[in-house]
C-alpha positions as CSV (number, residue, x, y, z in Angstrom):
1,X,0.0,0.0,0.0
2,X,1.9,3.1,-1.3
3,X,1.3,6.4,1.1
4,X,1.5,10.3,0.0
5,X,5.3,11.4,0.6
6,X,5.6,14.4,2.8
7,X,8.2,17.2,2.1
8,X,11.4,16.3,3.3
9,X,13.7,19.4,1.8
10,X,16.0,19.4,4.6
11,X,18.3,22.7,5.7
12,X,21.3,23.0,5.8
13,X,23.7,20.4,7.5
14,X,24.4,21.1,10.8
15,X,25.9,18.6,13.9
16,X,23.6,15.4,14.2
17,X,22.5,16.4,18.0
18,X,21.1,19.8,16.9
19,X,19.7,18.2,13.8
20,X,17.5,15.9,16.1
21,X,16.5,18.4,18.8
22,X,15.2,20.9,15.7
23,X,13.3,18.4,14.7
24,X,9.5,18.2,15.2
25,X,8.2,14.5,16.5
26,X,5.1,13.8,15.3
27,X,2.6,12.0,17.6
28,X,3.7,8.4,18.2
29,X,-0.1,7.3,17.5
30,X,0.3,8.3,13.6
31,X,3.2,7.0,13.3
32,X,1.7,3.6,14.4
33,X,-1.2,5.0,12.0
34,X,1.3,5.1,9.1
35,X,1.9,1.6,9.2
36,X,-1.6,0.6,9.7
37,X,-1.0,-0.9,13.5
38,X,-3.9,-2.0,16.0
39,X,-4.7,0.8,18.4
40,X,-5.2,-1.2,20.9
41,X,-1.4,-3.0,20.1
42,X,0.5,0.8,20.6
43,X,1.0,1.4,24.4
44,X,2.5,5.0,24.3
45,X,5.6,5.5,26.5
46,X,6.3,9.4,26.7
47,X,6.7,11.7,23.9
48,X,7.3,10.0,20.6
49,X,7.7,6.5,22.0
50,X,5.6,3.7,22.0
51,X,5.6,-0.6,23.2
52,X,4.2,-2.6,20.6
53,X,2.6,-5.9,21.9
54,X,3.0,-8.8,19.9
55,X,0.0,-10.5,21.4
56,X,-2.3,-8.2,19.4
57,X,-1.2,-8.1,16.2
58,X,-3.6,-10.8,15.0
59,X,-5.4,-8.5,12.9
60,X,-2.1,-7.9,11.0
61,X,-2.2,-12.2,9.7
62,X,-4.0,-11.6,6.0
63,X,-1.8,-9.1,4.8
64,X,0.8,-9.9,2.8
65,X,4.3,-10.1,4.1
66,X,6.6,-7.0,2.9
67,X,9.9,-7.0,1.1
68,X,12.9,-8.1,3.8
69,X,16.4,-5.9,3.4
70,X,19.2,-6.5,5.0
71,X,22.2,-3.6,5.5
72,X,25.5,-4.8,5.9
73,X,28.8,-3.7,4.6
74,X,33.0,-4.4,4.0
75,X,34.8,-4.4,6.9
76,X,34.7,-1.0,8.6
77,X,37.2,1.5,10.3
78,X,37.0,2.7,13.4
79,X,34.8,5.2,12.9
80,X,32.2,2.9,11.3
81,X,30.9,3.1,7.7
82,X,27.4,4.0,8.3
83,X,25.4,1.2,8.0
84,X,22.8,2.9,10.2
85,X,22.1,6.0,8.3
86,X,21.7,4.2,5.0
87,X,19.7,1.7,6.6
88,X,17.5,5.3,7.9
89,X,18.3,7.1,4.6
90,X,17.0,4.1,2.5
91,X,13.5,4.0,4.4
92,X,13.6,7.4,3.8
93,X,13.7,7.3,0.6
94,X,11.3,4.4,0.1
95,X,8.7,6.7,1.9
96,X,9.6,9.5,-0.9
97,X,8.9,7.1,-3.3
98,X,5.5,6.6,-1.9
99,X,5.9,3.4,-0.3
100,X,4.7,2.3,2.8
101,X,8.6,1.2,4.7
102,X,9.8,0.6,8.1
103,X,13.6,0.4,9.5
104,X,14.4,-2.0,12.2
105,X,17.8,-1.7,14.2
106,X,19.4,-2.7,17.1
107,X,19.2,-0.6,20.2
108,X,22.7,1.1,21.6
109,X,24.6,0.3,24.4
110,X,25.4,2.4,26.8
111,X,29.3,0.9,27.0
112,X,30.2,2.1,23.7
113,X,27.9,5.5,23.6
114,X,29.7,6.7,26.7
115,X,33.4,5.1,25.5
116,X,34.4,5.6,22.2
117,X,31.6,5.0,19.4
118,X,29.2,7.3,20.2
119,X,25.4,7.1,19.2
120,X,23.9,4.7,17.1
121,X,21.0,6.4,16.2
122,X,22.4,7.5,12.6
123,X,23.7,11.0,11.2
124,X,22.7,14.2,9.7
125,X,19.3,13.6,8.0
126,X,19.1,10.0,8.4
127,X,18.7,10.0,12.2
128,X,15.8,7.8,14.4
129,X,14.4,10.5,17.0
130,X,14.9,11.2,20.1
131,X,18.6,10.6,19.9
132,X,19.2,11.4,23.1
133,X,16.5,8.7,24.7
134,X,17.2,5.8,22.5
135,X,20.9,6.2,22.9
136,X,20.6,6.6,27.2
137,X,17.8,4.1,28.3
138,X,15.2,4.4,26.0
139,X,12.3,2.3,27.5
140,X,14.8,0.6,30.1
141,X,15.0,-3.0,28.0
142,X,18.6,-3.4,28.3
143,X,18.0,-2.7,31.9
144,X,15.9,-5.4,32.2
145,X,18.1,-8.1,30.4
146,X,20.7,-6.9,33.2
147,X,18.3,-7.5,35.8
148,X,16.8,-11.2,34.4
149,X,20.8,-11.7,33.8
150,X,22.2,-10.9,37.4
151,X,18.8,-12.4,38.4
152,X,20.2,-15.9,37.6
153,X,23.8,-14.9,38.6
154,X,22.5,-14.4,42.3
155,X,20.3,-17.5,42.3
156,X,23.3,-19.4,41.0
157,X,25.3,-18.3,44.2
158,X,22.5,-19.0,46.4
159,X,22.4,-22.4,45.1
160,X,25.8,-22.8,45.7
161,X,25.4,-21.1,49.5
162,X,22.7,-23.4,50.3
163,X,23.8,-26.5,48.6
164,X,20.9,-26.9,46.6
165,X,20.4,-30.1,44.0
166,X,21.7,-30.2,41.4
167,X,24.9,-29.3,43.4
168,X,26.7,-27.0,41.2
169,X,30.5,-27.3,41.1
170,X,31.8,-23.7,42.4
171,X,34.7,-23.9,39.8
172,X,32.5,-24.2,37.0
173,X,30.2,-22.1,37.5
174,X,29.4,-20.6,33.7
175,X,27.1,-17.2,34.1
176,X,29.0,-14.2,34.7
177,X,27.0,-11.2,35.8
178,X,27.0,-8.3,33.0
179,X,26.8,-4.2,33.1
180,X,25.7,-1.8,30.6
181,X,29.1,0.1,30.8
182,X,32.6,-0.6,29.6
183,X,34.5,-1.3,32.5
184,X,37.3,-3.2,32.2
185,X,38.3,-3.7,36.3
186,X,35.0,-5.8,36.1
187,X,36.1,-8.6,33.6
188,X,38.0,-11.0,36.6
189,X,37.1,-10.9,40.4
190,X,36.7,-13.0,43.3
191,X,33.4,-13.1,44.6
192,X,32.0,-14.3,48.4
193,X,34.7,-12.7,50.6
194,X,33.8,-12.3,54.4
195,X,32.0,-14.4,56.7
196,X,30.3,-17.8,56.1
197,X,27.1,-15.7,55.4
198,X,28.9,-13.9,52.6
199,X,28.7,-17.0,50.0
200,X,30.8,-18.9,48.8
201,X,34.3,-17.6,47.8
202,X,34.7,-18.5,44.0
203,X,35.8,-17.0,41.3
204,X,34.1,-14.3,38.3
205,X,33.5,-11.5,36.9
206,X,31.3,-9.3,34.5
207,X,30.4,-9.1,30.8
208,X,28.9,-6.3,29.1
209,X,24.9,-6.8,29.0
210,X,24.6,-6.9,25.0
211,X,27.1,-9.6,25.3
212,X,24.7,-11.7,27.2
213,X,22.9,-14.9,25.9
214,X,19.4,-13.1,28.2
215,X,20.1,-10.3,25.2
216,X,20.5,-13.1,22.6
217,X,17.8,-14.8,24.1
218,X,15.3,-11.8,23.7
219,X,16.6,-11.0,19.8
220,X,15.7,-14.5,19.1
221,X,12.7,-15.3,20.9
222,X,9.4,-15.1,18.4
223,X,7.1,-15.0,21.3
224,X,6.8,-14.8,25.1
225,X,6.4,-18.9,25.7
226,X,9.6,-19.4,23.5
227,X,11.3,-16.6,25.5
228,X,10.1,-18.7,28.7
229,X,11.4,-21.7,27.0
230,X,14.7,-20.4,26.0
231,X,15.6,-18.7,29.4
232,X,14.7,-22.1,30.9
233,X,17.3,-23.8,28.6
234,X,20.6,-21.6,29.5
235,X,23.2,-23.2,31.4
236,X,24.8,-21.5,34.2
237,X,27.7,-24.5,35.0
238,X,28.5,-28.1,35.8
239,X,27.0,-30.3,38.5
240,X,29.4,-32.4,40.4
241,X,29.2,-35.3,38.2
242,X,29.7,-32.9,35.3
243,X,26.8,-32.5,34.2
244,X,25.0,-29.2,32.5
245,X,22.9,-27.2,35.0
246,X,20.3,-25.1,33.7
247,X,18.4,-22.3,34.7
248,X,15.1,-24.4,35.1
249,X,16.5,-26.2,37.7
250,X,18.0,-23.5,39.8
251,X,14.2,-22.3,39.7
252,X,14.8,-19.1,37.8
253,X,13.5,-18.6,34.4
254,X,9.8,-18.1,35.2
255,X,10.9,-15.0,37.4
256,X,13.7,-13.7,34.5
257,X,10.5,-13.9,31.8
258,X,8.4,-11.8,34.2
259,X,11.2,-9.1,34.4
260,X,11.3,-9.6,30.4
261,X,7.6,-9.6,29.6
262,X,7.7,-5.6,28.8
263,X,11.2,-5.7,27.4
264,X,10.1,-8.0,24.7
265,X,7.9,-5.7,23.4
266,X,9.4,-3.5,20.0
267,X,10.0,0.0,20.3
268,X,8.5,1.9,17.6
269,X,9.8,5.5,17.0
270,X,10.2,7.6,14.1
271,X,13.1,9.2,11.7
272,X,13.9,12.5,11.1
273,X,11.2,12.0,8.0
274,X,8.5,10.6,9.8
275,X,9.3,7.1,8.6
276,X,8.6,4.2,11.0
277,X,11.8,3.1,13.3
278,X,11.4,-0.3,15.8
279,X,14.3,-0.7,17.7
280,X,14.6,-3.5,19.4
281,X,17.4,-6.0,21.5
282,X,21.0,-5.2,21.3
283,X,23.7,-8.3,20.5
284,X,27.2,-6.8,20.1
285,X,28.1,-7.7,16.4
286,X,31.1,-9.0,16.9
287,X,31.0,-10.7,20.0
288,X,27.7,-11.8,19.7
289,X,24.8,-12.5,17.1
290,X,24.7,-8.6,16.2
291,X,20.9,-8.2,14.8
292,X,17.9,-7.2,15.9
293,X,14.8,-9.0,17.0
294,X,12.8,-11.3,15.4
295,X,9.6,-10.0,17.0
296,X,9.9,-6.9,15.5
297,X,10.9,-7.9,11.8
298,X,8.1,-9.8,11.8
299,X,5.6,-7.0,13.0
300,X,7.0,-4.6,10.6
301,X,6.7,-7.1,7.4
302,X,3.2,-8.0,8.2
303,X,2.6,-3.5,8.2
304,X,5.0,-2.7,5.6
305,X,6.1,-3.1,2.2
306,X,9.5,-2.7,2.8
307,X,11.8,-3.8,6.2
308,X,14.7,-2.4,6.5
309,X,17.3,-4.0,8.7
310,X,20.9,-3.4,9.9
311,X,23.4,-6.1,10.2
312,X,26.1,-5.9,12.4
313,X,29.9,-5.1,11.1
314,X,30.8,-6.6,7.9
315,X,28.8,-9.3,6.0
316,X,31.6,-11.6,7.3
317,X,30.3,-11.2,10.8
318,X,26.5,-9.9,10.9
319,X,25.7,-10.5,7.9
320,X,26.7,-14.0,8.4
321,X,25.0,-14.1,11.1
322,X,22.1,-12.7,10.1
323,X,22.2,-15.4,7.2
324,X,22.9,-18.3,9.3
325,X,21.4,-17.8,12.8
326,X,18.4,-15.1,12.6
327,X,17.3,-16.1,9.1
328,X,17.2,-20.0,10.9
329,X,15.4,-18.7,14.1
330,X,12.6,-16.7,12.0
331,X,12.3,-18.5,8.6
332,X,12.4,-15.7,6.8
333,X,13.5,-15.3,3.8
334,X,15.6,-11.7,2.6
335,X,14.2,-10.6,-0.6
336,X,18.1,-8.2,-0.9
337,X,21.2,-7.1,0.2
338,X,22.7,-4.0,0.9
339,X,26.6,-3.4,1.2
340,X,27.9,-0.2,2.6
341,X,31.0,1.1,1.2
342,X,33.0,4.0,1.8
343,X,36.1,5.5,0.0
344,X,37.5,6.2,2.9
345,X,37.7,2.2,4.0
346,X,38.9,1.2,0.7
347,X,41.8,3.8,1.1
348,X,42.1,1.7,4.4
349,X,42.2,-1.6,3.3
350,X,45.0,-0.5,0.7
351,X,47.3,-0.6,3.8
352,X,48.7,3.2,3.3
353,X,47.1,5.1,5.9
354,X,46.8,4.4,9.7
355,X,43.6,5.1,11.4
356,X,43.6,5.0,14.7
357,X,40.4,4.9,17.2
358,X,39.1,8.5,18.5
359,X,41.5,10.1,16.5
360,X,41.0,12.7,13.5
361,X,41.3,11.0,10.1
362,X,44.8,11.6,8.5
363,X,45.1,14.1,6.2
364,X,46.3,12.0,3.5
365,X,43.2,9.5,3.8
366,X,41.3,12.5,2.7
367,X,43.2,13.4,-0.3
368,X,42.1,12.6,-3.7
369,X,43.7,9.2,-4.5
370,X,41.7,6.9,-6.6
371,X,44.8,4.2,-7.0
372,X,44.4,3.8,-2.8
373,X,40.0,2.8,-3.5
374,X,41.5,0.4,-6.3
375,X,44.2,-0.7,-4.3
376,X,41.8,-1.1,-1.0
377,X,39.2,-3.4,-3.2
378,X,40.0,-6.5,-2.2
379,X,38.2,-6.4,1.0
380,X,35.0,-5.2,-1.3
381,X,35.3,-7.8,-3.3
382,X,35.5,-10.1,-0.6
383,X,32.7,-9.2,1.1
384,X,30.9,-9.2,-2.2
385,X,31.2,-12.8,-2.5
386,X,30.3,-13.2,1.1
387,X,26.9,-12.2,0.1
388,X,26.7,-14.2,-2.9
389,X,28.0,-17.0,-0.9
390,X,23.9,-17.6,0.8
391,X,22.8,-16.7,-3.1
392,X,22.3,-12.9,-2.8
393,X,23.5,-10.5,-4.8
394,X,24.5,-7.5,-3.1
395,X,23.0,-3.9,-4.0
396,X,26.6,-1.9,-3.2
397,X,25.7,1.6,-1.6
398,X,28.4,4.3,-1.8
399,X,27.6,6.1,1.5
400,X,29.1,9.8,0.2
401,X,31.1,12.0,2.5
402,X,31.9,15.6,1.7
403,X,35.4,14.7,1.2
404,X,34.9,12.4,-1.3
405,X,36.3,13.2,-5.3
406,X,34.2,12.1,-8.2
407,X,36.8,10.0,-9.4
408,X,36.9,8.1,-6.1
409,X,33.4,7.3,-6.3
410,X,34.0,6.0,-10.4
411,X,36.9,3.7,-9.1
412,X,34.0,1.8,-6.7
413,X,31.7,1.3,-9.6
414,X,34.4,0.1,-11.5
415,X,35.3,-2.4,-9.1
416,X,31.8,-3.4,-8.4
417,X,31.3,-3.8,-12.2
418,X,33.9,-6.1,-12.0
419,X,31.6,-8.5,-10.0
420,X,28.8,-7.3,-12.3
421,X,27.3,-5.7,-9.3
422,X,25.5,-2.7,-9.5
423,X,26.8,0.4,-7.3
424,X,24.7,3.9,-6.4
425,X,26.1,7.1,-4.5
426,X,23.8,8.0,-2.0
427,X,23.6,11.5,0.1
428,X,21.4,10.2,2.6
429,X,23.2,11.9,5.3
430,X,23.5,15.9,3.9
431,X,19.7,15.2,1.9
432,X,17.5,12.8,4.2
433,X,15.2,10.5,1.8
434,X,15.9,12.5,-1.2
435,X,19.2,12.0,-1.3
436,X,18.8,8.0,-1.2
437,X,16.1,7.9,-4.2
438,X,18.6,6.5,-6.8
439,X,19.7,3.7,-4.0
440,X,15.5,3.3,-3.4
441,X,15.1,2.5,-7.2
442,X,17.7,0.5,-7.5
443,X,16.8,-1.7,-4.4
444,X,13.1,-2.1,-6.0
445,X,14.8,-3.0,-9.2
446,X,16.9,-5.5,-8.1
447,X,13.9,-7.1,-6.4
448,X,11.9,-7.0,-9.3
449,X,14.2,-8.8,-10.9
450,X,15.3,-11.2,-8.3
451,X,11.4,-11.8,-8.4
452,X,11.7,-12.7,-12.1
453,X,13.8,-15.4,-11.7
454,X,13.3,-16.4,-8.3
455,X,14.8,-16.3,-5.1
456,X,18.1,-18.0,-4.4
457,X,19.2,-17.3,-0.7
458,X,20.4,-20.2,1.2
459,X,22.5,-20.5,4.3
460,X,25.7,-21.1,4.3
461,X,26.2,-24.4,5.6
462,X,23.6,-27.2,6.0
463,X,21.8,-27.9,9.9
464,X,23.5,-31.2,9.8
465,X,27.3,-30.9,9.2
466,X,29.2,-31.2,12.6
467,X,30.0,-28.1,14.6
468,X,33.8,-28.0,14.5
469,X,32.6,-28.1,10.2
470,X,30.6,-25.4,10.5
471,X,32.9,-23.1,12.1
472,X,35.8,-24.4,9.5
473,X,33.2,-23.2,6.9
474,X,33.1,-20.0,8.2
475,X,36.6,-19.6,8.7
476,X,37.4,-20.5,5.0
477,X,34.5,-19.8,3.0
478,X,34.1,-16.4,4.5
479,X,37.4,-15.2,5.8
480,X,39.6,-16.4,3.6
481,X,41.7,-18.3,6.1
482,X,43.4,-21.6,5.1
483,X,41.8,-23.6,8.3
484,X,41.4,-23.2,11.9
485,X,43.9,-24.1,15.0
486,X,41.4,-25.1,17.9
487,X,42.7,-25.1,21.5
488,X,43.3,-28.6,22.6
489,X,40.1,-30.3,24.1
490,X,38.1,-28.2,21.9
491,X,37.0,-30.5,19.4
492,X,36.6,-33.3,22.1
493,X,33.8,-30.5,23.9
494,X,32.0,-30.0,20.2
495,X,32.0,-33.9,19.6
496,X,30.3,-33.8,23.1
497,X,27.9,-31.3,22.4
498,X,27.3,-32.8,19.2
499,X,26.4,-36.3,21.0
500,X,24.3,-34.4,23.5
501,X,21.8,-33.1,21.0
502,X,23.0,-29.5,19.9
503,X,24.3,-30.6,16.9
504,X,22.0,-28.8,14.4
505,X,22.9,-25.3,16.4
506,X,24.1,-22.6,14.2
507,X,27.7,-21.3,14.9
508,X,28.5,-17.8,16.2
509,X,32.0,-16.9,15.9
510,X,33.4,-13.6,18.5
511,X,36.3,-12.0,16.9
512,X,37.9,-8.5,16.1
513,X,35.7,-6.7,13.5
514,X,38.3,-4.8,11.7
515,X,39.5,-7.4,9.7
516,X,38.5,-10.9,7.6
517,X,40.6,-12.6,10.3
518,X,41.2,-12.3,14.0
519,X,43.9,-10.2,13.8
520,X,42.6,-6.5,13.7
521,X,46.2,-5.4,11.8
522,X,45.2,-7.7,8.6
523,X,43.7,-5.5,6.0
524,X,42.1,-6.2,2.9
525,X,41.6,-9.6,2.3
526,X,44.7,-11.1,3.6
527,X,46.0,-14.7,2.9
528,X,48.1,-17.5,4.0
529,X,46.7,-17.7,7.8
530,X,44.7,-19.7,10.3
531,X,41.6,-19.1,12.3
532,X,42.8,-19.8,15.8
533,X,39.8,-20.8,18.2
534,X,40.9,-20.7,21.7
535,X,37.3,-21.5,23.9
536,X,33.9,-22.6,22.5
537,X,30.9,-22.3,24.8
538,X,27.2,-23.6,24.4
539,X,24.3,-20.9,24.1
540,X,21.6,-23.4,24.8
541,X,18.8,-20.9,25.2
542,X,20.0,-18.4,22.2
543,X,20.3,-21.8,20.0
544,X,23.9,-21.8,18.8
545,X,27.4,-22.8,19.6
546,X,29.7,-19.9,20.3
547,X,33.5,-19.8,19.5
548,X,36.1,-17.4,20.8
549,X,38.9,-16.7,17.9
550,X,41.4,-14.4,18.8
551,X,41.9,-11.7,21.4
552,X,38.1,-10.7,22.0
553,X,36.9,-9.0,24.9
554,X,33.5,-9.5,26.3
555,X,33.9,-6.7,29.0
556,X,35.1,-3.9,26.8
557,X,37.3,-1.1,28.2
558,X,37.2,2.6,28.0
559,X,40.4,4.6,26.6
560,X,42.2,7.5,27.3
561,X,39.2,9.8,26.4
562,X,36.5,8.5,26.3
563,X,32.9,10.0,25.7
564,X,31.7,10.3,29.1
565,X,34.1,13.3,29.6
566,X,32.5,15.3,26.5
567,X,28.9,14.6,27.8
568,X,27.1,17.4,29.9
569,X,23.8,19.2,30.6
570,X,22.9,22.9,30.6
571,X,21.2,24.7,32.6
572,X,17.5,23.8,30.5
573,X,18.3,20.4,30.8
574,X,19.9,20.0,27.1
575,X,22.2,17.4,27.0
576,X,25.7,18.7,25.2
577,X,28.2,16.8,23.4
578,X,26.4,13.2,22.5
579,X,26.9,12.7,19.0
């Protein structure tokens, strides 16, 4: 159902925070309108926000299920490549096109919006509002994940206080307890010091809470019983005999899905063009599954004819993921692909300018230089074939800067045409929807013809082949890498897990983002090396096995200056310097 396109002629640019506080919010109720939502399925929560409940969607069931997108992109730098605001920008420009579209994304985490990243709400005129709410809090889900998560954490240690069967073994006990901050004192503790009445002295620590399988849990989970289910299959540690002990039978799930129940619920908001936003669960993308929910992808494709949805990092990590482990969980089918580019991670990848986190961008990165694009494409093409490798063809979307040269952007397209892939500028960011029209059209296109001859996604590796094969797949289909290295007594635990019935699980694999392989200082897409997997560990309630490759934190850290220090409030109550 195509709806009348507003004007969207945006001003002149200005910083992304006083973008989104100009902007006027229109009622969250005609938002919900828009998209053709149950009144009685909107429960309003303050001022351009709103909970959508799943359990009232029936009316929703006849219509016909929209066109799925997925946003992903080739390996990023630091700063990120802005797979958010053309995700935004490409709604956007649906909507100016007069259809009826929707974005889904991920909701930030506090760690990395108060260290180094920033906000993840987008940029310039591709931005979901309010910024400033959606970035700190929101509607307090990630605080409830925390709480269901240190729920369990505090039962477990009870447990193990009062000797409860199954008697747990205190030294391997397998929940940590998580925080919404970056805090690296945190990762390694000892826990139980003092008197007898204290607990019991063990070992721990933290993790950050979008690393948490209770996150994982909630971006999988298609509806409240299966959340229930799934919380009641985690493990938290070994029984005496060695044995898994889940939380079930510590007696804890039942009260984590009660302090879930609201958190499950999508977030529906709006961009900076009025366009529908749900935003919803948080996995870190590249130490955990790094998408957003299934419930609401499935809310928007029943309402809209076209769901937009960010992936993660690159396509090797969610994008794969997104392939392999949502894609199984929903059984959905995407109808396309997008892949973000930018000339200024191509001049990256050509291994001739150094980028380092919350620094400026060297001068010379910004120079006209289309020999350091060509030189950079490898990772491109790379992540090209990533795509192509679950039998998509990727949609490649140059995500302009104002730096950029014209010849820069002619050196992508002729790389792309290469791969006989089709590549379109878009100016989302300075011109909102209008300036991702040519990126719209070309996305309907390649549908259209995609339609013609008939989808061809598949995953990447079948349900059946052995877990230590699937994440070899991974490694060398995807990465590039010549095989994988696992710790000793590795495969011995997948053969076990395999025997115990979690054979068919997916495969998540945690490792640096910055490059095909785990080593962040390997641009491009580098040859000649091996994956090395130093810990595996069983995500029985999320639904897939999860490997450690590398040197990959789950506790990040904050640096030297981080963005806590630049954050303030004046005296109206503005916040200053969240970006």
């Amino acid at each position: 159902m195509a709806i009348q396109a507003t004007d969207t002629t945006p001003p002149p640019p200005r910083d992304n925070l006083s973008i989104a506080r100009a902007a006027r919010l229109w009622p969250i109720e005609e938002i919900a309108h828009r998209l053709g939502l149950p009144g009685e399925a909107v429960e309003p929560y303050g001022r351009g926000i709103a909970k959508l409940d799943p359990m009232a969607m029936a009316s929703l069931a006849e219509r016909p299920r929209g066109r799925y997108v997925v946003v992903t992109s080739m390996t990023p730098t630091p700063p990120g490549e802005g797979k958010t605001t053309t995700a935004i920008g490409l709604v956007q420009g649906l909507q100016c096109l007069g259809h009826r579209a929707a974005v889904a994304l991920r909701q930030p985490s506090m760690g990395p919006t108060l260290g180094l990243k920033g906000g993840a709400t987008g940029g310039g005129y591709s931005q979901v509002l309010p910024m400033e709410r959606i970035n700190l809090h929101l509607t307090g889900d990630l605080h409830a994940v925390a709480a269901a998560h240190n729920l369990l954490a505090a039962m477990v240690d009870n447990h193990l206080h009062h000797r409860l069967t199954p008697e747990l073994s205190p030294r391997d006990i397998r929940w940590q307890r998580v925080i919404d901050l970056n805090d690296r004192a945190l990762r390694h503790l000892v826990m139980g010091l003092g008197g007898r009445g204290d607990g019991v002295p063990r070992q721990g620590g933290f993790e950050i809470t979008a690393a948490s399988e209770v996150m994982a849990v909630l971006a999988l989970a298609d509806s409240l019983a299966d959340l229930r289910r799934r919380l009641g299959r985690l493990i938290v540690g070994l029984d005496r005999d060695g044995e898994p002990v889940t939380a079930e039978q510590i007696g804890a799930a039942g009260a984590m899905t009660v302090l879930l129940k609201e958190a499950l619920k999508p977030n529906l908001l709006q961009t900076l063009e009025h366009a529908p936003a749900l935003i919803h669960a948080g996995p870190f993308g590249n130490i955990a599954h790094g998408n957003s929910s299934i419930v609401a992808d499935r809310i928007a494709l029943q309402a809209a004819d076209f769901v937009v949805t960010e992936a993660g990092f690159g396509a090797d990590m969610g994008g794969e993921r997104f392939f392999n482990i949502k894609c199984r969980a929903s059984g959905l089918v995407p109808d396309a692909a997008v892949l973000v580019v930018t000339v200024r991670a191509l001049k990256y990848h050509s291994g001739a300018h150094r980028v380092v986190s919350g620094q400026p961008l060297p001068a010379s990165l910004l120079a006209e230089a289309p020999e350091d694009v060509m030189a950079g494409g490898a990772n491109l093409l790379k992540q090209i074939d990533n795509v192509r490798a679950h039998g998509l063809t990727p949609i490649v979307a140059i995500n302009a800067f104002p730096g950029d040269h014209p010849s820069e952007h002619a050196a992508i397209r002729e790389l792309c045409a290469t791969q006989g892939v089709h590549a379109e500028v878009s100016q989302h960011v300075r011109d909102g929807g209008e300036g991702s029209l040519a990126l719209a059209q070309a996305l309907i296109e390649a549908i259209d013809q995609t339609d013609a001859g008939g989808n061809g996604f598949h995953y990447l590796y079948p349900a059946e082949l052995p877990l230590a094969e699937k994440i070899e797949c991974i490694a060398t289909r995807l990465y590039g890498a010549d095989g994988v290295d696992f710790a000793p007594g590795i495969r011995a635990r997948l053969e076990a897990w395999q025997h115990q019935g979690y054979g068919a699980f997916p495969v998540c694999i945690a490792k640096t983002h910055m490059s095909l392989s785990h080593d962040a200082g390997r641009l491009g897409a580098p040859a000649g090396w091996r994956l090395p997997v130093r810990e595996v560990r069983l995500s029985a309630g999320a639904g897939f096995v999860y490997a450690l490759a590398g040197d990959i934190r789950t506790l990040p850290g904050l640096n030297a200056s981080p963005a806590a220090t630049r954050i303030d409030i004046d005296e109206d109550g503005h916040t200053q310097g969240l970006f």
